[in-house]
N, C-alpha and C positions, 0 to 999 in steps of 0.2 A: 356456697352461693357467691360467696366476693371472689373467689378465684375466677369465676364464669365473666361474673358482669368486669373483671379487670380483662378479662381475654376479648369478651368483646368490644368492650372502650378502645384496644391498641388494634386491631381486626378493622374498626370503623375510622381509624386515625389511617389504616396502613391504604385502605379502599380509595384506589383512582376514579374518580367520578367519569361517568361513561364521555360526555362531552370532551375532555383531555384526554379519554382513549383512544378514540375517532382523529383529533386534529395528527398531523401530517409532522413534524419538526423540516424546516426547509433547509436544504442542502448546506454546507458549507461554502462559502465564497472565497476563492483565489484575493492570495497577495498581491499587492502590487511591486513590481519590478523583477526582479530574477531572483528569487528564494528556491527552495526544496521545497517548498507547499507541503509541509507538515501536514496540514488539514484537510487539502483537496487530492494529494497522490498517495495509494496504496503501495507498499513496494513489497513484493517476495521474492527471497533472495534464493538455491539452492543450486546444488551441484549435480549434476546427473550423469550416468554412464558407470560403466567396470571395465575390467579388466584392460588398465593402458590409454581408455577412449574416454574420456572425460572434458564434458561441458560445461559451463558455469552459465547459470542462465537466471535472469535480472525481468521480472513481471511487472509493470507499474500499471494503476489500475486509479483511472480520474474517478474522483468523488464527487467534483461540482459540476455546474453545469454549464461552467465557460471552457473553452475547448483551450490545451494547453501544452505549448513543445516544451517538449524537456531533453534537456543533454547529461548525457550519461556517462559518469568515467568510472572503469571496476580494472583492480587489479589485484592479483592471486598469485602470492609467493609462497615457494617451497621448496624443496631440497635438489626440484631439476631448474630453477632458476624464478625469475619474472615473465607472467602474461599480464600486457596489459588487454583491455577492452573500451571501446570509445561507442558511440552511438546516439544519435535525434532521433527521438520518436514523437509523433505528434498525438495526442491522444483526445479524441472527440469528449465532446460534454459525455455525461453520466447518464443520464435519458435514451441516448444510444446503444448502449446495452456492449455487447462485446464490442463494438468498434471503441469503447470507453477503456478498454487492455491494452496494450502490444508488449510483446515479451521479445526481449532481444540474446543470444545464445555466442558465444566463443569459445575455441579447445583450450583446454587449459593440461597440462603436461602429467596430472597427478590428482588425487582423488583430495589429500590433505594440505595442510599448511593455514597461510595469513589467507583471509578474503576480505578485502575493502570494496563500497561503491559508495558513490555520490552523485548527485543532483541538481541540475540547474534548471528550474524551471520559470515558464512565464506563460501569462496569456496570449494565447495566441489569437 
């Protein structure tokens, strides 16, 4: 009987009240000046392609709802040399839905090695 009524004392502790289920959490808010937006930009990073033909391609993906350019540097070293990769992309508020993505792509010489990218963003 005290095992029950301890399961459900922590059961009634762990229970979200329906009114905090319902409310919304509101978006994250962009930094101000030129940061990487840790908070408002998504970034996936991946290499794509076989045999010889290989891409590197860079997705950033806005979380907030101020519209925001970001400049993009990515570079990919390995045994046949240095790619670099440069690119602005402007990415609409997050409300938007896919216009809130752009994914930017460049060959890179080999499937392995270093891959760096970085970030300069601001509201636009």
């Amino acid at each position: 009987m005290t095992k029950v009524c301890i399961a459900a004392a922590l059961i009634a502790c762990w229970a979200v009240p329906a009114w905090a289920q319902s409310a919304q959490e509101p978006p994250p808010v962009a930094d101000k000046g030129l940061t990487s937006q840790i908070n408002c930009v998504g970034e996936d990073d991946m290499t794509l392609g076989d045999y010889g033909h290989y891409l590197r391609q860079i997705k950033l993906t806005n979380k907030c709802e101020q519209r925001l350019k970001c400049e993009v540097f990515s570079a990919a070293f390995g045994a046949q040399g240095l790619q670099k990769g440069h690119n602005v992309m402007i990415l609409a508020p997050k409300s938007r839905g896919a216009a809130a993505t752009k994914t930017y792509q460049y060959k890179i010489k080999e499937g392995g090695g270093m891959l760096t990218t970085s970030r300069y963003c601001r509201v636009f």
